[in-house]
C-alpha positions as CSV (number, residue, x, y, z in Angstrom):
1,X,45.6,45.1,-4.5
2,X,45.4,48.8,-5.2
3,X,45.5,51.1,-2.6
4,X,45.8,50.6,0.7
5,X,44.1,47.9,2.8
6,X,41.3,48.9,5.5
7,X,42.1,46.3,8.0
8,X,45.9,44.8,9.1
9,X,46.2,42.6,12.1
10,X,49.6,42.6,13.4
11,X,51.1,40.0,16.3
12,X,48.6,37.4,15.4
13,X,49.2,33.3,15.6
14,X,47.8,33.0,11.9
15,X,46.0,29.8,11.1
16,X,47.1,29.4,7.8
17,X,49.0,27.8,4.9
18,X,51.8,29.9,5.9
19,X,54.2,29.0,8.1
20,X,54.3,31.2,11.2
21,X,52.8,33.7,9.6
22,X,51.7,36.8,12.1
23,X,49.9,39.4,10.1
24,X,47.2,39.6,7.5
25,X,45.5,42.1,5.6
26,X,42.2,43.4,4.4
27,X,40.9,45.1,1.9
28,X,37.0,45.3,0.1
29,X,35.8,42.7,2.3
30,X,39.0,39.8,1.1
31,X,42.1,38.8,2.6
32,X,44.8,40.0,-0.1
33,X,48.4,39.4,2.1
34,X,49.3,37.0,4.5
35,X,52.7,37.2,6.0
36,X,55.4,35.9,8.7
37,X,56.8,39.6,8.8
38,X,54.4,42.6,9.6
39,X,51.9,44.0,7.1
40,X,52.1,47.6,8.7
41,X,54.0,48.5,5.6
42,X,51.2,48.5,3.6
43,X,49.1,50.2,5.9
44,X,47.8,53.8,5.0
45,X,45.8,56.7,6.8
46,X,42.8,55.2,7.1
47,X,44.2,51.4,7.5
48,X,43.0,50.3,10.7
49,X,45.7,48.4,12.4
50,X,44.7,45.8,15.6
51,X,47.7,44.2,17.7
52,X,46.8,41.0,18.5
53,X,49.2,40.8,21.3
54,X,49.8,37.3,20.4
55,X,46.2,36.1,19.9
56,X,45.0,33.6,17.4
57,X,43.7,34.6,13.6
58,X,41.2,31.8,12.8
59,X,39.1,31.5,9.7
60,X,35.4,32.2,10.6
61,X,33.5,29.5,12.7
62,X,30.6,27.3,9.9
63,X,28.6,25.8,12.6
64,X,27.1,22.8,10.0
65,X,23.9,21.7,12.7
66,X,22.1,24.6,14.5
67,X,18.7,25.6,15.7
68,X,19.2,30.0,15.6
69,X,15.3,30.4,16.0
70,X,15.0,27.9,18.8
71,X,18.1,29.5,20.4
72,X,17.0,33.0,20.2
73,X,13.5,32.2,21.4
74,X,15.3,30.3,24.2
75,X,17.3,32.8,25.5
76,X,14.4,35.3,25.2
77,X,12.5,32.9,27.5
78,X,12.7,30.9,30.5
79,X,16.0,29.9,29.7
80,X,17.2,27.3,32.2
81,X,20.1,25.7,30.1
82,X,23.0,28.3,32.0
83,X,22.1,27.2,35.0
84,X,23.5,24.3,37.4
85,X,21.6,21.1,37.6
86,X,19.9,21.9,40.7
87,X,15.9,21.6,40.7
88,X,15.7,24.8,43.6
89,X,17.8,26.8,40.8
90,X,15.3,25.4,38.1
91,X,12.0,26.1,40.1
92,X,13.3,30.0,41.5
93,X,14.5,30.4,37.6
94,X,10.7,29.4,36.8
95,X,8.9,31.3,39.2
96,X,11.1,34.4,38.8
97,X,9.7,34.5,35.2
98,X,6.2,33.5,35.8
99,X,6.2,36.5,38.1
100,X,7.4,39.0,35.6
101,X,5.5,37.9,33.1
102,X,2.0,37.8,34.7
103,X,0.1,38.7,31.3
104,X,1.4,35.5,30.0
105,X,-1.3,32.8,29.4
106,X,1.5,29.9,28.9
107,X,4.5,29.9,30.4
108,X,7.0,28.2,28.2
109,X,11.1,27.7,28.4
110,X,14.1,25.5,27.2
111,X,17.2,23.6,28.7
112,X,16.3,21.3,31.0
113,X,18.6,18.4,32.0
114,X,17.2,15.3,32.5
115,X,20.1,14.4,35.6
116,X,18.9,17.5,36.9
117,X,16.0,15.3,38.8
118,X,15.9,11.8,40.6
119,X,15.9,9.3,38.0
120,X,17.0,10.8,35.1
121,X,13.7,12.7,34.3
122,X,10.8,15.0,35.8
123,X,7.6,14.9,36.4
124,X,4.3,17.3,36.2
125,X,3.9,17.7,39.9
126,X,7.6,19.5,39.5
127,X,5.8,22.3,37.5
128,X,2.2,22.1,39.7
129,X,4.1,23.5,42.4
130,X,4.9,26.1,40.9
131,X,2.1,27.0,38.6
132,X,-0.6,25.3,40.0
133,X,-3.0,27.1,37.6
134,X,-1.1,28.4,34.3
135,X,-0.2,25.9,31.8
136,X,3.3,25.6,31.4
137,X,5.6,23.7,28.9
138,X,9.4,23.4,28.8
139,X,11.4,21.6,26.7
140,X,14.7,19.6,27.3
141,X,17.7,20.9,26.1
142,X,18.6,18.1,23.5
143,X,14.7,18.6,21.9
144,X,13.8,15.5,22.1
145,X,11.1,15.9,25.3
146,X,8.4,18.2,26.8
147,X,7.8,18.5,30.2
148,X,4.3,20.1,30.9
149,X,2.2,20.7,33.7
150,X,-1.1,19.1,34.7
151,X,-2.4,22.3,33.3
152,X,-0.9,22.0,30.0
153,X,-1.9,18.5,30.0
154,X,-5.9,18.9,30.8
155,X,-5.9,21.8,27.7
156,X,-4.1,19.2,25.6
157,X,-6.7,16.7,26.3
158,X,-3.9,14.1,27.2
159,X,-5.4,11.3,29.3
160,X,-6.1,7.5,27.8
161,X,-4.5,9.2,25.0
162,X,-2.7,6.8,22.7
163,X,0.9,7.3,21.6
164,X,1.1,9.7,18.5
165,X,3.1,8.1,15.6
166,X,7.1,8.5,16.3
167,X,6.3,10.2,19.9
168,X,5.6,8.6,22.9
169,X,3.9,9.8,26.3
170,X,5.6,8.8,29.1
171,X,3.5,6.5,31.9
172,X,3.9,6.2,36.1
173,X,2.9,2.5,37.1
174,X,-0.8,3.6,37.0
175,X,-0.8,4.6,33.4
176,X,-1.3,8.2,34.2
177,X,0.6,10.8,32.2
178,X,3.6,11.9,33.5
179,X,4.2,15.0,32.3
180,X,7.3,14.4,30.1
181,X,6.1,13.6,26.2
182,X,9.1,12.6,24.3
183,X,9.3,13.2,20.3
184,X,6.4,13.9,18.4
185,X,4.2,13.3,21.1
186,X,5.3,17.2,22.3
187,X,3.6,18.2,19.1
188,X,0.2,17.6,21.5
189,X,0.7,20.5,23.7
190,X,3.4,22.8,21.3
191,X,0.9,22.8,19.0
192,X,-1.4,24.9,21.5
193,X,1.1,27.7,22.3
194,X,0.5,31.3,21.2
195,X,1.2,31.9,17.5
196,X,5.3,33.6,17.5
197,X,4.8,36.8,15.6
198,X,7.0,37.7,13.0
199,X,8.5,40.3,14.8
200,X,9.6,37.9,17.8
201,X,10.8,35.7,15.5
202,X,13.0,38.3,14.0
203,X,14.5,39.4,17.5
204,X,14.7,35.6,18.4
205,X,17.1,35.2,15.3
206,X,19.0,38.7,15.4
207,X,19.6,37.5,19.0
208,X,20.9,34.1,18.4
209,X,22.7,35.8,15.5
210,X,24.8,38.2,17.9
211,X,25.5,35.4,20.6
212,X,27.1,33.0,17.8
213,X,29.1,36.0,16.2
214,X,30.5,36.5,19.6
215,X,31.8,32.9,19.5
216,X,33.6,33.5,15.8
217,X,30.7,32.1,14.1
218,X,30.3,33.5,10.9
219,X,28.2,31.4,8.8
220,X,26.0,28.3,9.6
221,X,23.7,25.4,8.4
222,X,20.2,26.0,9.8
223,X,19.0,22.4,10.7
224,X,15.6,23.0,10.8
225,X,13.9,25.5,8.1
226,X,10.3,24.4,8.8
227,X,7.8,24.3,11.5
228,X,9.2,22.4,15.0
229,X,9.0,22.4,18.8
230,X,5.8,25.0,18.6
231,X,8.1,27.7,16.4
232,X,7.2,29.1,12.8
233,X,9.4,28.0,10.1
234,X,12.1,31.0,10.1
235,X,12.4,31.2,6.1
236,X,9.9,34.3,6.2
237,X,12.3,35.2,8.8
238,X,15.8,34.9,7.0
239,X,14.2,36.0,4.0
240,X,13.9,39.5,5.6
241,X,17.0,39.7,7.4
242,X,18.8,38.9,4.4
243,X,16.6,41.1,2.1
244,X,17.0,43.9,4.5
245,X,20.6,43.5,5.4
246,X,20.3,42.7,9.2
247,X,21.1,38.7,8.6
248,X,24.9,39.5,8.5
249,X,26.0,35.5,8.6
250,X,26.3,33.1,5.4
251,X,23.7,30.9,6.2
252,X,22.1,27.7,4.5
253,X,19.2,26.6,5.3
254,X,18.1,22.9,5.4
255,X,14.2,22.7,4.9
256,X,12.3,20.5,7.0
257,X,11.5,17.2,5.6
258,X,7.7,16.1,7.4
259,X,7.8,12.5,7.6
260,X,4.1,12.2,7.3
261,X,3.8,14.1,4.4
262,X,6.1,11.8,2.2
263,X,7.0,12.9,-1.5
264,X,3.7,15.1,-1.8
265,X,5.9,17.7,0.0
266,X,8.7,17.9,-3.0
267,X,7.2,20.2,-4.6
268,X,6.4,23.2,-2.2
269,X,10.3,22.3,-0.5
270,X,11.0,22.9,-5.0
271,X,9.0,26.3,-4.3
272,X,10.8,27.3,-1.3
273,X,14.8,26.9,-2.1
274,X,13.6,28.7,-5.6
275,X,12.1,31.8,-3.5
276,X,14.1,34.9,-3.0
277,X,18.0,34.2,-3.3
278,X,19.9,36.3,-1.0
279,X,24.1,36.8,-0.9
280,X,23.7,35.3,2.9
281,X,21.1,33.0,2.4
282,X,19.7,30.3,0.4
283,X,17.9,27.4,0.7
284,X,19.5,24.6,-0.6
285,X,19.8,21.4,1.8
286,X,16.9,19.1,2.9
287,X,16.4,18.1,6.8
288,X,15.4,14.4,7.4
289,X,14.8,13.1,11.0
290,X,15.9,9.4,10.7
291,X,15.5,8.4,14.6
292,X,15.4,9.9,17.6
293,X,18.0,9.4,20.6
294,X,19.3,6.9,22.4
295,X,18.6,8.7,26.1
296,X,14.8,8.1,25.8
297,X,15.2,4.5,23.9
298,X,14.1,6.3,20.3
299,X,17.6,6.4,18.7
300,X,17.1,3.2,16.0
301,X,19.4,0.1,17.4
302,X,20.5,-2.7,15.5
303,X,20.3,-4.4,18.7
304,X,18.8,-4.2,21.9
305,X,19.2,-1.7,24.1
306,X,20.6,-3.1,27.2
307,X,18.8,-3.6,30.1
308,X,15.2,-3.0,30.5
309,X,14.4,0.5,30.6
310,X,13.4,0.7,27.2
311,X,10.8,-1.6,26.3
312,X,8.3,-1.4,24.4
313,X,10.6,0.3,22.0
314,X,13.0,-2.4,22.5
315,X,15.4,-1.5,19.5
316,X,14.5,2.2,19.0
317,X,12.6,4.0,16.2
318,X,13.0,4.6,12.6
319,X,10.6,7.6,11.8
320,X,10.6,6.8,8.2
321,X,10.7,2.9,6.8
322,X,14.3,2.4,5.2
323,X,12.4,1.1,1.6
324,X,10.7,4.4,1.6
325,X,13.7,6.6,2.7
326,X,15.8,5.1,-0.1
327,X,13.0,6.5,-2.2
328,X,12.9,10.1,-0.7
329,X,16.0,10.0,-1.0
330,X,16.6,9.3,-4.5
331,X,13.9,11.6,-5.7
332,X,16.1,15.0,-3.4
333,X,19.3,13.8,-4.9
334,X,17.4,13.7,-8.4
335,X,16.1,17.3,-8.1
336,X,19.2,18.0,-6.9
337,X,19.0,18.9,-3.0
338,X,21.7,18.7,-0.5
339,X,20.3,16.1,2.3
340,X,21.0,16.7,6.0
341,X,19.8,13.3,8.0
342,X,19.6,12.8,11.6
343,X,20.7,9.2,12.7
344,X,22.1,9.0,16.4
345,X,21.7,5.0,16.5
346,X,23.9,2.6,14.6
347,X,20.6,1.2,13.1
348,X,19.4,4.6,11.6
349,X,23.2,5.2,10.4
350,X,22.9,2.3,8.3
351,X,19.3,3.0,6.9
352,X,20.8,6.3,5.6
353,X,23.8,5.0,4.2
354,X,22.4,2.5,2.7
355,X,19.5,5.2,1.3
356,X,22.1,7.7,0.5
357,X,23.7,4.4,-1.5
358,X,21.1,4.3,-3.3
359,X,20.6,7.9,-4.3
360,X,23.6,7.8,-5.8
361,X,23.3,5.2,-8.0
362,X,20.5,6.0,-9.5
363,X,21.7,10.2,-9.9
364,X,25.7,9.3,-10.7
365,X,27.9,12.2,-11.2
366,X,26.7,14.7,-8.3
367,X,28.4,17.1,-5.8
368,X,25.7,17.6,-3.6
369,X,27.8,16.7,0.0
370,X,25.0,14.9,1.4
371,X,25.6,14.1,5.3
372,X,24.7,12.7,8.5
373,X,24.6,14.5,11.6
374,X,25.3,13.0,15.1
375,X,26.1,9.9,14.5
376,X,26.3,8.8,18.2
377,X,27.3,5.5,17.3
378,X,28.1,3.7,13.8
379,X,28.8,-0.3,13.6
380,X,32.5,-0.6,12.9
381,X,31.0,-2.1,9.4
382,X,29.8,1.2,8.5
383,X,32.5,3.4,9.1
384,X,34.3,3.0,5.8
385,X,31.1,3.7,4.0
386,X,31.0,7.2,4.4
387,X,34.4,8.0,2.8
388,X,33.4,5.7,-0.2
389,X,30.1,7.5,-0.8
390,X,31.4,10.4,-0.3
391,X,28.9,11.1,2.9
392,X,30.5,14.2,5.0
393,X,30.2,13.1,9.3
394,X,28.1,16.2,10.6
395,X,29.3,15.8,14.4
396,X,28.5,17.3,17.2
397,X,31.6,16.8,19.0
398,X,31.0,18.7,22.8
399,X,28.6,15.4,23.9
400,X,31.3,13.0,23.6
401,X,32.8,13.1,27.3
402,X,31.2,11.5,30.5
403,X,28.6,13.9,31.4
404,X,26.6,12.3,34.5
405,X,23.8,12.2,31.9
406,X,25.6,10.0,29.4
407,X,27.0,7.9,32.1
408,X,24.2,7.3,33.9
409,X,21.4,7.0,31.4
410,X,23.2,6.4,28.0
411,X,25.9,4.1,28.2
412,X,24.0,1.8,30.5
413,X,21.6,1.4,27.4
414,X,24.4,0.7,25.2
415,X,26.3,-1.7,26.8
416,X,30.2,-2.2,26.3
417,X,30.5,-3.5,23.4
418,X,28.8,-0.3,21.7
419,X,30.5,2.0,24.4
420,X,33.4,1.6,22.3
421,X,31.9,2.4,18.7
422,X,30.3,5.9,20.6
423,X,31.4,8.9,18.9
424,X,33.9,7.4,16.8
425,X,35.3,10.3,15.1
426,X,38.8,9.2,15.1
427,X,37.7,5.7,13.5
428,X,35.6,7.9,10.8
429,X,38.8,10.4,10.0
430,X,41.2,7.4,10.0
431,X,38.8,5.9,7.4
432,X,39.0,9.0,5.5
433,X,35.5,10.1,6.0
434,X,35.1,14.2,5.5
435,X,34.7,15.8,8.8
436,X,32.3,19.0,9.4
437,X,31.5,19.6,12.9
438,X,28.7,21.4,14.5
439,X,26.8,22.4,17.6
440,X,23.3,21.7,17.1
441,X,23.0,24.5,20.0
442,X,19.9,25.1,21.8
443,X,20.7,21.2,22.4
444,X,24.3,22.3,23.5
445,X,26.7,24.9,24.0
446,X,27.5,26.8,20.5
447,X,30.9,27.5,21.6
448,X,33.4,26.0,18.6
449,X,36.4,26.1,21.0
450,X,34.6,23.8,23.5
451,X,33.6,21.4,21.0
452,X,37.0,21.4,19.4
453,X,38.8,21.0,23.2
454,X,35.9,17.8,23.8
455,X,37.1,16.0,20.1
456,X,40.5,16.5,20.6
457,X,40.6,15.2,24.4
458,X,37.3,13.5,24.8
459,X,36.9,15.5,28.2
460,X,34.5,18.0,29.1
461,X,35.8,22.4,28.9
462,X,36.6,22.7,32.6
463,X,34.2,26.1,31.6
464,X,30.9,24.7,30.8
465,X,28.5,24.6,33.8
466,X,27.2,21.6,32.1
467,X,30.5,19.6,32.4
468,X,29.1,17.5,35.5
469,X,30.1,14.0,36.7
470,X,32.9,12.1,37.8
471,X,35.3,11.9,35.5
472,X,33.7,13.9,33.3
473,X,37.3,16.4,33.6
474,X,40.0,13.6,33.6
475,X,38.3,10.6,32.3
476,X,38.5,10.4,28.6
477,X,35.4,9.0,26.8
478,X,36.9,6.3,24.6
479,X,40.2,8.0,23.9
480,X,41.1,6.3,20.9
481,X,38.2,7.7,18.9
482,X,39.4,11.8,19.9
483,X,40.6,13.6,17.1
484,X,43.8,15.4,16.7
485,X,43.7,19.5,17.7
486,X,44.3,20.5,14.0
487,X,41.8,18.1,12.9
488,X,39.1,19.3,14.6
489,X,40.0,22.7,14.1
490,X,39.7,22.2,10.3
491,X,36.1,21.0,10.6
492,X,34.6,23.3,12.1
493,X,36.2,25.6,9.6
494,X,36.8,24.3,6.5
495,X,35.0,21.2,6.9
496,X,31.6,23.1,7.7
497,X,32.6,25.4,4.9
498,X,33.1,22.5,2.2
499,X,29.5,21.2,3.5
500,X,28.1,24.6,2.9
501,X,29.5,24.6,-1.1
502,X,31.6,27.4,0.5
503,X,35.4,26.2,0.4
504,X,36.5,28.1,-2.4
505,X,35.2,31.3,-0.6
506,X,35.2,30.7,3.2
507,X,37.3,28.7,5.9
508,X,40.5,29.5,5.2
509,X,42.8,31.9,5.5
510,X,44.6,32.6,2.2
511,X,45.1,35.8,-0.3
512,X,41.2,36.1,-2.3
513,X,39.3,34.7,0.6
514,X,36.2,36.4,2.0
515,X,37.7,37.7,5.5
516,X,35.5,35.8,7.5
517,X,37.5,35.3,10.6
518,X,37.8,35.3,13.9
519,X,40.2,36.2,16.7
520,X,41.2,35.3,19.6
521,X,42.8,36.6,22.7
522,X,45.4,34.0,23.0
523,X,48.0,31.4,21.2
524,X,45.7,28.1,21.1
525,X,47.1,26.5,17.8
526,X,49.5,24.1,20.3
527,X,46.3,23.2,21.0
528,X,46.7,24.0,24.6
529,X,43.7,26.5,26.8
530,X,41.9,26.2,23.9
531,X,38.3,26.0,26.1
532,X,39.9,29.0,27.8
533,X,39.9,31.2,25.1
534,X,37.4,33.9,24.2
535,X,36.6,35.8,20.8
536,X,37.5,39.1,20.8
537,X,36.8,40.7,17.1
538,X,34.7,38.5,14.5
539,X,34.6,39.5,11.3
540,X,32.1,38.5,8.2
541,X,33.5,40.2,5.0
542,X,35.9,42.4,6.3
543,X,33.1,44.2,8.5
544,X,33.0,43.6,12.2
545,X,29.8,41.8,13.7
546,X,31.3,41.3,17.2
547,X,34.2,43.2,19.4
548,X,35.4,42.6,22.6
């Protein structure tokens, strides 16, 4: 270093390869000292110098599975994902934002809870009574359903209407259409919603943007660049932000793979990750939806679910056949894409290992970090596989407590004996499998310390609204598959960072890094209060994004 640095933080719990180190310091956008004693020495007239008052220096937050766009658009909407699971609070949250927003011809929101209702999920004539005449449309907070009124319904033409392919509409006992159309089949009435213009979209994403800097989160995987839940595909989107300097994260983007557009599709994703390359973006990674989830039966079983609520789709779904995502997936790994896959069942966790298998052997010699998100639950024969292929475990770590919703609709479908294989991140690190962790927020909170609190202790943050059910505060959810404080911690830094190809420059804090880091406003490192804890100054390359 010449000169003095701009930035030293002083009384800090540093997360680093340091022991009981307290202070670090900045300077062009890097970390160039990292010390147990004070840095002040080095500090000159225009150094600025924060006290941490004993607050913890973390590297920057990668969240590896997130929606921005969805998020931003949700929280400029009728959000309903912050609020208790009380159908009044849902209905005056509804109505509240009908009534402001009378030039609206659809009224559309996010978040809804399916434990929120009497068994498990809603119905039209909830939204009738409160728009009788406007069609509205509201999707869950996990993405996988669309609730729409009687309004939305008649416009969409849904009546006799047969199930779409890989979507299903839910049925009373008369056949009539309940209102909630689960998968693809949401794509009916989505597809009908006023066009998002350009310069929504961009708010939506500058919005989700500011929220996740406020959490730490410097840099992210975007799990869906394409076209989904009635949104545009945000690359026009990033592509501006980045050009323009507004899209301050490090962001990939993982292009969406359409399932019934099969390899014809190669080469426009070929076209897209060689458009404009930007310093915060690129898109590098390919998105493939393997299955859907195992709440409304879709997540790909290879068994039964248990019980009968779920049949016709008796063992799930696999949205793509496993021959022909072997082939997809050899032809990504050939042109040399990253591939993000989405398997929640144990069934579509095998179909991707076994394609990812596959890719590999016909392309040896890659580094692309191909990985699998969710991963709700993996037979105990799979487990090994990923650290022998080299597969990273994408997990979303916050669902992995007993919610009412997962007690009372999920585990019910699995049964025992793959209770105890759900969420098995501490059989998937024991195996040696590479952990990245993210939050796949609008689905769930984006906070990084609540997920990390949930692996660690396999309870719910006493702090999210969401953390309802018995037990869901003192029970843990399969202990022995929680995760160790420091673990955790390192996946949703370096881990997400190695999945990004970004280890050498982000996710840890060490002299030559990018500072990328965040602070917080207390000791957590003894992994206690962690859920408590709040972000108080993030910064992405030296340069705060968010203060407190």
């Amino acid at each position: 270093m010449t000169g003095h640095p701009d930035l030293v933080i002083v009384n800090a719990e540093v997360h680093s390869d340091v022991p009981g180190a307290t202070s670090a310091a900045i300077a062009g956008g890097r970390i160039v000292a990292v010390d147990r004693a004070p840095l002040t020495g080095l500090a000159g007239p225009r150094t600025e110098v924060i006290d941490a008052h004993g607050g913890t220096l973390l590297p920057g937050f990668t969240d590896a599975h997130v929606h921005p766009l969805a998020a931003g658009m949700q929280l400029l909407t009728c959000d309903l994902s912050r609020l208790p699971h009380s159908p009044d609070r849902y209905r005056d949250a509804i109505r509240s934002y009908a009534d402001r927003n009378p030039g609206l011809e659809w009224i559309t929101g996010n978040g809804w809870y399916g434990d929120t209702f009497p068994g498990g999920l809603p119905d039209r004539a909830f939204l009738d009574a409160i728009l009788p005449d406007r069609p509205a449309v509201f999707v869950s907070h996990d993405g996988h359903g669309v609730l729409a009124n009687t309004a939305a319904l008649e416009r969409a033409g849904i009546g006799d209407t047969p199930d779409p392919p890989n979507g299903r509409i839910n049925r009373d006992h008369e056949g009539r259409a309940t209102g909630v159309l689960v998968e693809r089949a949401g794509d009916l009435v989505t597809a009908l919603l006023p066009p998002t213009t350009a310069a929504l979209a961009e708010k939506a994403l500058l919005a989700a943007q500011a929220h996740l800097h406020s959490m730490g989160v410097t840099g992210w995987q975007d799990a869906c660049v394409g076209s989904l839940w009635g949104l545009p595909d945000p690359l026009p989107t990033y592509r501006t932000l980045a050009a323009d300097g507004r899209l301050t994260a490090r962001v990939v983007g993982a292009l969406w793979w359409s399932a019934e557009d099969g390899l014809d599709q190669l080469g426009s994703l070929e076209e897209k990750r060689s458009g404009n390359v930007f310093d915060r973006f690129r898109a590098t990674s390919v998105k493939i939806m393997q299955d859907g989830v195992c709440e409304n039966c879709t997540g790909a079983m290879l068994e039964p679910y248990a019980g009968n609520a779920c049949h016709g789709t008796a063992s799930g779904l696999s949205f793509i056949d496993p021959v022909q995502l072997q082939q997809i997936c050899e032809e990504l790994d050939r042109r040399r894409f990253q591939i993000h896959l989405h398997a929640v069942g144990d069934r579509a966790v095998r179909e991707c290992l076994d394609a990812l298998e596959a890719a590999g052997k016909a392309n040896p010699g890659g580094d692309l970090r191909h990985q699998i998100a969710h991963v709700d639950v993996v037979s105990p024969v799979d487990v090994p596989r990923f650290a022998r292929l080299g597969v990273i475990a994408n997990i979303q770590a916050l669902w992995a407590r007993r919610d009412r919703e997962i007690v009372e609709r999920k585990l019910p479908l699995l049964g025992p004996e793959r209770e105890a294989h759900h969420f098995p991140f501490g059989a998937l690190h024991r195996s040696g499998a590479r952990l990245a962790m993210g939050s796949d927020w609008p689905v769930t909170d984006p906070n990084p310390l609540w997920a990390i609190h949930t692996a660690s202790t396999r309870l719910g943050p006493p702090e999210d609204p969401h953390a309802v059910g018995d037990g869901v505060l003192t029970e843990p959810l399969e202990a022995a598959q929680a995760i160790a404080f420091d673990i955790a911690l390192d996946a949703y830094t370096a881990g997400s960072a190695f999945a990004n190809h970004a280890e050498k420059e982000t996710g840890r804090i060490a002299p030559g890094m990018l500072a990328d880091l965040a602070l917080l406003d207390r000791p957590v490192l003894a992994g206690k209060d962690v859920s408590a804890a709040r972000t108080v100054l993030t910064l992405v390359g030296g340069q705060a994004v968010h203060r407190r």
